[in-house]
C-alpha positions as CSV (number, residue, x, y, z in Angstrom):
1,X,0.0,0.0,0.0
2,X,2.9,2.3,0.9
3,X,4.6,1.6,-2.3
4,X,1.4,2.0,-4.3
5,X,0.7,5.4,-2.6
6,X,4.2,6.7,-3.1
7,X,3.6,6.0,-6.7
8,X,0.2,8.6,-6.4
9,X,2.4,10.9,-4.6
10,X,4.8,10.7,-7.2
11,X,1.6,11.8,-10.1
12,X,0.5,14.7,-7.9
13,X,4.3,16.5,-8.0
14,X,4.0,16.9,-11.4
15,X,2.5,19.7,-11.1
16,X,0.8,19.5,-15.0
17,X,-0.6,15.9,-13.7
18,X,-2.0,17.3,-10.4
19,X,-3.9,19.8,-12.2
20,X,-5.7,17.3,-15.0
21,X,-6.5,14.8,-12.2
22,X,-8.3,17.8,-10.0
23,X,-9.9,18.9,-13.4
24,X,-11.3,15.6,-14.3
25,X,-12.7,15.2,-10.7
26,X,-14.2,18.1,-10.0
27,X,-16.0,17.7,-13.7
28,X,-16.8,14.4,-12.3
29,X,-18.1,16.0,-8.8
30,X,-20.2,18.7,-11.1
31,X,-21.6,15.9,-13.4
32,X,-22.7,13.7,-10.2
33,X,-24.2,16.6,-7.8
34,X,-26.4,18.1,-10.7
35,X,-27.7,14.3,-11.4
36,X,-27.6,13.4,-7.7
37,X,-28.1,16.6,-5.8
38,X,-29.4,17.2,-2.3
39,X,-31.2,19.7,-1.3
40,X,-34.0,21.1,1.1
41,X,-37.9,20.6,0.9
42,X,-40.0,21.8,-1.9
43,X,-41.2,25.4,-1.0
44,X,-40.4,28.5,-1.3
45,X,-36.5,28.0,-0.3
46,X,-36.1,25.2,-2.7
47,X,-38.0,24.7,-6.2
48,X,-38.2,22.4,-8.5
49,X,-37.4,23.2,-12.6
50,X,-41.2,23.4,-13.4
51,X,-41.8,25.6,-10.0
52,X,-39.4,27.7,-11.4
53,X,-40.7,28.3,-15.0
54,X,-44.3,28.8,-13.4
55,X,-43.1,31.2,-10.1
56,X,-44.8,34.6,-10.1
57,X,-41.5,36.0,-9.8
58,X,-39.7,34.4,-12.7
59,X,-38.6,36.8,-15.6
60,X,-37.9,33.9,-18.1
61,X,-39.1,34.1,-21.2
62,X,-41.0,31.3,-23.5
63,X,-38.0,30.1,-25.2
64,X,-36.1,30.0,-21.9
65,X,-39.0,27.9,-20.3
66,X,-38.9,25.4,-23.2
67,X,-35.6,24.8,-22.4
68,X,-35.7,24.2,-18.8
69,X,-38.5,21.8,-19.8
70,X,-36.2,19.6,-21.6
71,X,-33.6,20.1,-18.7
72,X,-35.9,18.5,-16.6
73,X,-36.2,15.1,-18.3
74,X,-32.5,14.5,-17.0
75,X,-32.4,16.5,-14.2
76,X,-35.4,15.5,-12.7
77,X,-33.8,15.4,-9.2
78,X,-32.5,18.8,-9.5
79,X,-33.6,21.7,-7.4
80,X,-32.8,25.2,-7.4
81,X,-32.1,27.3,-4.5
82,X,-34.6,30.4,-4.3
83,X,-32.0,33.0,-3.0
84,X,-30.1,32.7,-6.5
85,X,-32.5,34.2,-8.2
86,X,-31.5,37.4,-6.9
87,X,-27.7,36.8,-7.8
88,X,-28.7,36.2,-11.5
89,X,-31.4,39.0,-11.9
90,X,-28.4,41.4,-10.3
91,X,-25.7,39.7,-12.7
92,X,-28.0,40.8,-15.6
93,X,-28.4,44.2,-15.4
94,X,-24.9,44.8,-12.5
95,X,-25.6,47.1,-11.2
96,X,-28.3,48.9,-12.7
97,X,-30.6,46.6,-11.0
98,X,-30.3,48.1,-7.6
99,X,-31.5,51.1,-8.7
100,X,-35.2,51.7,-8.3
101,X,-35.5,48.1,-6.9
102,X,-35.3,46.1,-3.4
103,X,-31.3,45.9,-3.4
104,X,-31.0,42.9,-0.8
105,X,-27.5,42.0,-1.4
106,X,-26.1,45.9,-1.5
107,X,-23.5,45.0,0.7
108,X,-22.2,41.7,-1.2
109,X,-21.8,42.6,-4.7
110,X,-18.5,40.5,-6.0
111,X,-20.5,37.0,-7.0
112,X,-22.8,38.9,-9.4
113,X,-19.9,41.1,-10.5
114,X,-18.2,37.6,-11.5
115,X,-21.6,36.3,-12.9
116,X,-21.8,39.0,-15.2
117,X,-18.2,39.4,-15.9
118,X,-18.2,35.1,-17.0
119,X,-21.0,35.5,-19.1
120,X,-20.3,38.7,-21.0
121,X,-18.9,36.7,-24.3
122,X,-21.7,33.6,-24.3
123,X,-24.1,36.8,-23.7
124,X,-22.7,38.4,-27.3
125,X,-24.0,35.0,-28.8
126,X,-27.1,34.2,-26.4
127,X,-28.3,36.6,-24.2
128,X,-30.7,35.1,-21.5
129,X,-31.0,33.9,-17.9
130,X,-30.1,30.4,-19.2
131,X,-26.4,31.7,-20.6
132,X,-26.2,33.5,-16.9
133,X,-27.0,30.3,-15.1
134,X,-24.5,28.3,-17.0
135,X,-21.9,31.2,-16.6
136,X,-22.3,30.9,-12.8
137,X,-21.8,27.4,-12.7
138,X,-19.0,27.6,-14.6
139,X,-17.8,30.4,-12.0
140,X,-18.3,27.7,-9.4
141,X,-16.0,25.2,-11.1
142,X,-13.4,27.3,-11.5
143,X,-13.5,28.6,-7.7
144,X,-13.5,25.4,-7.1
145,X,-10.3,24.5,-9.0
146,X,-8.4,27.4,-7.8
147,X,-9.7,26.2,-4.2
148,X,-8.7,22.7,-4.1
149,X,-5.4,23.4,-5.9
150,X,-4.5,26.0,-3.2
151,X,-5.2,24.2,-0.3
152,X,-3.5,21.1,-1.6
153,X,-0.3,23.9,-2.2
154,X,-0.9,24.8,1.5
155,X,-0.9,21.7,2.7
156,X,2.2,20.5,0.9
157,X,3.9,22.9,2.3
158,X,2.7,23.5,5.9
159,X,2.7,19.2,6.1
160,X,3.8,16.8,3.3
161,X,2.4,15.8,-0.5
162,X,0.5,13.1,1.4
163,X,-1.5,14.6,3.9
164,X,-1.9,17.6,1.3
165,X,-3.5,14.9,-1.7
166,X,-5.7,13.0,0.4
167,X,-6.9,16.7,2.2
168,X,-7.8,17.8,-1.3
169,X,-9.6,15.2,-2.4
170,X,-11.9,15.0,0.9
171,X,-12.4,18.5,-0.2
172,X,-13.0,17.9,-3.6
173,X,-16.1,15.8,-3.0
174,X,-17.2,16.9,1.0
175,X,-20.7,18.2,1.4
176,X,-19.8,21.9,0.8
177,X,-18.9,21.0,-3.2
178,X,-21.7,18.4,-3.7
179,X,-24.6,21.3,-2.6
180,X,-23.0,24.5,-3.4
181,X,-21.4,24.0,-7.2
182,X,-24.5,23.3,-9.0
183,X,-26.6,26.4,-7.2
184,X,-26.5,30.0,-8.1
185,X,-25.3,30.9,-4.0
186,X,-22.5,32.8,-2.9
187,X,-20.7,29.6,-1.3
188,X,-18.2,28.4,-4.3
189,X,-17.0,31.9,-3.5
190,X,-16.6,31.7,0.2
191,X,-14.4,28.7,0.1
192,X,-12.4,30.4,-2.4
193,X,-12.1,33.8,-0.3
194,X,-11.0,31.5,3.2
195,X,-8.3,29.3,1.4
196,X,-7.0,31.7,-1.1
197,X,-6.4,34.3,2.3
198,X,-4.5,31.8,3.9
199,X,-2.5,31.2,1.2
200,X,-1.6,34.7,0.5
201,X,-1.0,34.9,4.6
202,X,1.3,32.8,4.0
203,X,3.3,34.1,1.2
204,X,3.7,37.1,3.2
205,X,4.7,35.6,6.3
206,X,7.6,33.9,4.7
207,X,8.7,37.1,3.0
208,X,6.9,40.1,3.8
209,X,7.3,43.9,2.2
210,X,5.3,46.8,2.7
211,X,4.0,46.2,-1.0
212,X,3.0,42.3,0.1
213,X,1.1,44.2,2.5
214,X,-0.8,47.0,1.0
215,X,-1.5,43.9,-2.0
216,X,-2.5,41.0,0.6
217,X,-4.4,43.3,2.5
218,X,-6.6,45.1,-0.6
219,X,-7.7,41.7,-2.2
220,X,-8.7,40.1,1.4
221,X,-10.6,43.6,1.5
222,X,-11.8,42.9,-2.1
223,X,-13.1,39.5,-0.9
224,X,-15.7,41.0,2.1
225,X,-17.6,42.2,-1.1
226,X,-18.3,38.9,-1.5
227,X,-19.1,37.9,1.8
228,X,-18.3,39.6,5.1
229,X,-16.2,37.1,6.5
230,X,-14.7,39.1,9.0
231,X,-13.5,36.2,10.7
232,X,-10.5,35.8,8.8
233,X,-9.7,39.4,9.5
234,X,-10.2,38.7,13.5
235,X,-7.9,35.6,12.9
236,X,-5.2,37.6,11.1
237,X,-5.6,40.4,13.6
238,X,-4.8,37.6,16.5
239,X,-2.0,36.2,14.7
240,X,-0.4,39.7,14.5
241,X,-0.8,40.4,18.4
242,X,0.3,36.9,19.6
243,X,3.2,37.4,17.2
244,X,4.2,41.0,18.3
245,X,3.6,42.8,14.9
246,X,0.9,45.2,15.6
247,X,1.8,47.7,13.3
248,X,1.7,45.3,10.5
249,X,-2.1,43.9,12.2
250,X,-3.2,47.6,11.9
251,X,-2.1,49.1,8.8
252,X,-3.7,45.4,7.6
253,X,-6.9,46.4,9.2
254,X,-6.9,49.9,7.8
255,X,-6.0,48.8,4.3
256,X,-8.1,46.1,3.9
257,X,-11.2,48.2,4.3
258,X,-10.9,50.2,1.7
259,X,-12.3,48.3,-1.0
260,X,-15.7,48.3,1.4
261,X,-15.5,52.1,1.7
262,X,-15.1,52.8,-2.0
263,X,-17.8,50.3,-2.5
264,X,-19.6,52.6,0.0
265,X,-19.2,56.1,-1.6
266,X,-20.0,54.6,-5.4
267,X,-23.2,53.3,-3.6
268,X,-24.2,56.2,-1.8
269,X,-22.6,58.7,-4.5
270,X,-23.1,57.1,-7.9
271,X,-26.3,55.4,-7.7
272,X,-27.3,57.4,-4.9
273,X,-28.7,55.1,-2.5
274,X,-29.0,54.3,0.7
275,X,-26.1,51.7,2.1
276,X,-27.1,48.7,4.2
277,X,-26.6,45.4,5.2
278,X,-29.4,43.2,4.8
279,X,-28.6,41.0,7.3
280,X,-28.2,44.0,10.0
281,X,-31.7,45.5,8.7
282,X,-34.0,42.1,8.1
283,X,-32.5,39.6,10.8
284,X,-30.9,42.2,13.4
285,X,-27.3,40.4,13.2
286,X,-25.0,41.8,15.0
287,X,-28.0,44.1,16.7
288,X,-28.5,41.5,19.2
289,X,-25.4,42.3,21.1
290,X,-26.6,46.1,22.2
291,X,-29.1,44.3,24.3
292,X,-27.8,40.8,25.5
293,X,-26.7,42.9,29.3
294,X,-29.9,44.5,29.3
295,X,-31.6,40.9,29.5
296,X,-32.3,39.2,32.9
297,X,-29.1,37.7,33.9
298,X,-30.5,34.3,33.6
299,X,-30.7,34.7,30.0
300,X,-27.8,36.3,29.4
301,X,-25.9,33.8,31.3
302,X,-28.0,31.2,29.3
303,X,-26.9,32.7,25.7
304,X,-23.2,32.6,26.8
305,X,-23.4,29.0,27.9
306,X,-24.8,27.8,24.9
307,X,-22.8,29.1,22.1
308,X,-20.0,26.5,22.6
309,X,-22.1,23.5,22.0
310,X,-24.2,25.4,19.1
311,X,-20.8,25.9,17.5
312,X,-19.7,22.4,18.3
313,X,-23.1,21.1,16.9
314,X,-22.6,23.2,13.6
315,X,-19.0,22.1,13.0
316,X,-19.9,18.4,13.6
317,X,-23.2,18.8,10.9
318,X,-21.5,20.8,8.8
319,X,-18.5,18.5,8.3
320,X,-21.4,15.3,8.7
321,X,-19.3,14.2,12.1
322,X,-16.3,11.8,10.5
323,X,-14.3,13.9,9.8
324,X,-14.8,15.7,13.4
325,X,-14.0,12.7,15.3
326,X,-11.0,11.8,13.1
327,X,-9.7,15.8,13.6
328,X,-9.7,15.3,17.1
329,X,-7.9,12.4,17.0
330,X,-4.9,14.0,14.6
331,X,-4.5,17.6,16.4
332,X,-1.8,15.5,18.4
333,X,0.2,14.5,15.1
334,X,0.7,18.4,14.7
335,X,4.2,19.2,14.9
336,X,4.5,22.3,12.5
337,X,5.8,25.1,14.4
338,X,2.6,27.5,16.1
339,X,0.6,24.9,13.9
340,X,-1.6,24.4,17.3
341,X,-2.1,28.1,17.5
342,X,-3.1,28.8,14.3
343,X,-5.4,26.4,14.6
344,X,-7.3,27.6,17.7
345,X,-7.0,30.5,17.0
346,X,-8.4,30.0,13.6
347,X,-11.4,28.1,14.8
348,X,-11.7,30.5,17.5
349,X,-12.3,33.4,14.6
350,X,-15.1,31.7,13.6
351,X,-16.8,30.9,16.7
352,X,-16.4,34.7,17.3
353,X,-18.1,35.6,14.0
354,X,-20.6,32.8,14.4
355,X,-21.2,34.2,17.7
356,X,-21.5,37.7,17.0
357,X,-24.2,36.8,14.1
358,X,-26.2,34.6,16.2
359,X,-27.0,32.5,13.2
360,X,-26.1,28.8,14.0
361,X,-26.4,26.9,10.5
362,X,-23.9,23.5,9.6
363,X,-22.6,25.4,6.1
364,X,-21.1,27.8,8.6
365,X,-19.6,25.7,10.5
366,X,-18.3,24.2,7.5
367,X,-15.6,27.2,6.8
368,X,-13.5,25.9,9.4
369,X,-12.3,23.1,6.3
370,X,-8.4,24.3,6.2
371,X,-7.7,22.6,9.8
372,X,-10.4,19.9,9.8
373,X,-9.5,18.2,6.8
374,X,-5.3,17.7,7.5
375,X,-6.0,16.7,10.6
376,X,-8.9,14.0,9.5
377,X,-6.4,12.7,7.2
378,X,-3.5,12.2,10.1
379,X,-6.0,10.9,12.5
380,X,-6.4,8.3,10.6
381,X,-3.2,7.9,9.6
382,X,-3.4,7.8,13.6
383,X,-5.3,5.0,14.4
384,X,-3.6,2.7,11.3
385,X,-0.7,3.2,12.8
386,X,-2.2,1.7,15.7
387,X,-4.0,-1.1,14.1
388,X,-1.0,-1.6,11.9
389,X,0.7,-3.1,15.3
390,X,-2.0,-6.1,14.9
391,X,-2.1,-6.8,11.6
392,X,-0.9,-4.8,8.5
393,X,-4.4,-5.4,6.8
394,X,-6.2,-4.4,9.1
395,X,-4.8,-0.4,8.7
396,X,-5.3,-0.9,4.4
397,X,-9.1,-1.8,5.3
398,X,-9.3,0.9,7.4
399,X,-7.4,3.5,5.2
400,X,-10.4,2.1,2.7
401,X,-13.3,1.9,5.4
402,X,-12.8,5.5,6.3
403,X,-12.4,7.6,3.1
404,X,-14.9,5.5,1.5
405,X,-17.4,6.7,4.7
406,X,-16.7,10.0,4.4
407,X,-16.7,10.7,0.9
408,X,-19.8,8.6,0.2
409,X,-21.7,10.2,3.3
410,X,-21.0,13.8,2.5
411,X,-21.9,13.0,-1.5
412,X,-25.4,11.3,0.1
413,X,-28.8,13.1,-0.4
414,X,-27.9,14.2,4.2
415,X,-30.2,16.8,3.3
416,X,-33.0,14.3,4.1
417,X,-31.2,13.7,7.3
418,X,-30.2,17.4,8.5
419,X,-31.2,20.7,7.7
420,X,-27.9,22.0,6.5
421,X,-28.8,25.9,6.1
């Protein structure tokens, strides 16, 4: 088995080879989670391809129906998210759409930006909703290339070539890809945004300049237009303290809010609207914490105790609990240098964020994937070890047992099972 890994090893450091074999599997990934999908209920969250054509909100036209109609015969399983309707009908008209109408994701413009920005040549040739649709899907794959190839770079060089191809590939087809690549949602993009900033973290750690800086910092800024994930700036801004270099964790902090700001004045200045956060003004996030002292102390004391074991109870949904328990196992094969703090702290970032929005749902908890996939991979590599002392079959049936579970769970229909957010 060794020998017969070290021969996969050996295909993934080409570097030409890693890349075809991703390619090919992701297309695979894509090909299988449009015919086997999973998704929510039938409502008004998730429709079906007729319930699309016939909701009173649809602007396709006859042609465009027609053509989802035939869609359906093969993709009979398939069902669209809801909230990507707004994504598309933005990336049609960007960003002359928020004019004059109800502009719910003001504050997260960069998906529809790269909608529109994809399907500008197909549009030359075919303009509809249906060249948008496909535009964004193709978006998906592509952040989902650049994804998996980065955090297999990452891991390669934070770890070893092993831990970083079998990290990849749990990646590659873990419950995050099988929903999110085939629906018009933000998601593709927020896996993207957390693995890409790490990787740029660490390119500037190993040799940093003031231009690194200025640079790393604008295009993590350039990301929150995608989605405010300000918990990878917390996590950066803890690194920087821990680490004694303040000055660099403020002029980061500074920097990388400038994107938002220009975003700001071309919002409130060029189109001449209002600026706000959806979130902030329909669901209160973030309001909440104004008033949580102001409660009875019972419940304040009751909101505090129970955002560990929400977060808990997120992370282990959101990674379908495998990989959890085989994380927890491998934090004690960590020997990088600080590898232990980055990864508490970096989980702590999240809690904090997750935490602060009060909104407990298992594809958040799912961002935490750049720490809980290497160390699934050595806690397993854990307990064959240990089984290995027995017999040495017994660790290959394991090896087989356990990424065979967890990629054949997280590619299941678990949306019957959970409700994953």
């Amino acid at each position: 088995m060794i020998t017969n890994f070290a021969k996969i090893e050996g295909l993934f450091g080409n570097k030409k080879a890693l890349l075809v074999i991703l390619f090919f599997l992701l297309s695979f990934q894509l090909a299988y989670s449009f015919l086997y999908p999973t998704h929510g209920p039938r409502g008004k969250a998730w429709l079906s391809l007729p319930d699309l054509i016939s909701h009173e909100k649809s602007p396709l036209d006859t042609s465009e129906g027609s053509l989802i109609t035939r869609a359906y015969v093969i993709l009979d399983n398939y069902y669209v998210n809801a909230d990507g309707g707004q994504y598309l009908i933005l990336a049609n008209n960007f960003p002359n759409h928020y004019v004059g109408n109800n502009p719910v994701i003001l504050d997260r413009p960069l998906y529809s930006f790269l909608i529109a920005t994809v399907a500008f040549l197909p549009r030359l040739f075919f303009d509809s909703y249906a060249t948008l649709f496909a535009s964004a899907v193709f978006l998906n794959f592509i952040l989902g290339f650049f994804s998996v190839t980065l955090f297999y770079y990452l891991c390669e060089k934070l770890i070893n070539s092993r831990v970083a191809i079998l990290s990849s590939l749990l990646l590659l087809f873990s419950p995050s890809f099988h929903i999110w690549m085939v629906q018009i949602m933000p998601e593709m993009l927020t896996n993207f945004m957390i693995i890409a900033t790490l990787f740029l973290l660490y390119e500037y750690v190993k040799n940093p300049s003031p231009l690194k800086l200025i640079t790393f910092s604008l295009i993590v800024g350039t990301f929150m237009l995608g989605k405010m994930l300000f918990a990878l700036s917390i996590f950066i801004l803890i690194s920087a303290f821990y680490f004694r270099r303040l000055k660099e964790g403020i002029l980061f902090l500074i920097i990388h809010l400038i994107p938002l700001a220009l975003w700001y004045l071309f919002v409130t200045k060029g189109l001449r609207m209002p600026f706000f956060v959806n979130e902030v003004t329909d669901y209160g996030v973030g309001i909440w914490l104004f008033n949580i002292f102001k409660w009875p102390w019972q419940k304040t004391a009751e909101t505090f105790l129970a955002v560990l074991p929400q977060f808990i109870s997120i992370v282990i949904y959101g990674f379908l609990l495998l990989p959890i328990i085989f994380s927890i196992i491998g934090f004690k094969k960590i020997t990088i240098r600080k590898g232990k703090f980055f990864i508490i702290s970096f989980v702590l970032s999240f809690l904090i964020l997750i935490f602060i929005t009060n909104l407990y749902f298992p594809r958040y908890g799912f961002w935490i994937y750049p720490v809980v996939y290497p160390l699934a991979v050595l806690g397993i590599e854990r307990v064959a070890e240990f089984l290995k002392k027995y017999k040495d079959w017994y660790a290959r049936a394991f090896y087989l047992i356990a990424y065979l579970s967890i990629i054949s769970i997280s590619n299941s229909d678990f949306y019957r099972i959970i409700y994953y957010g």
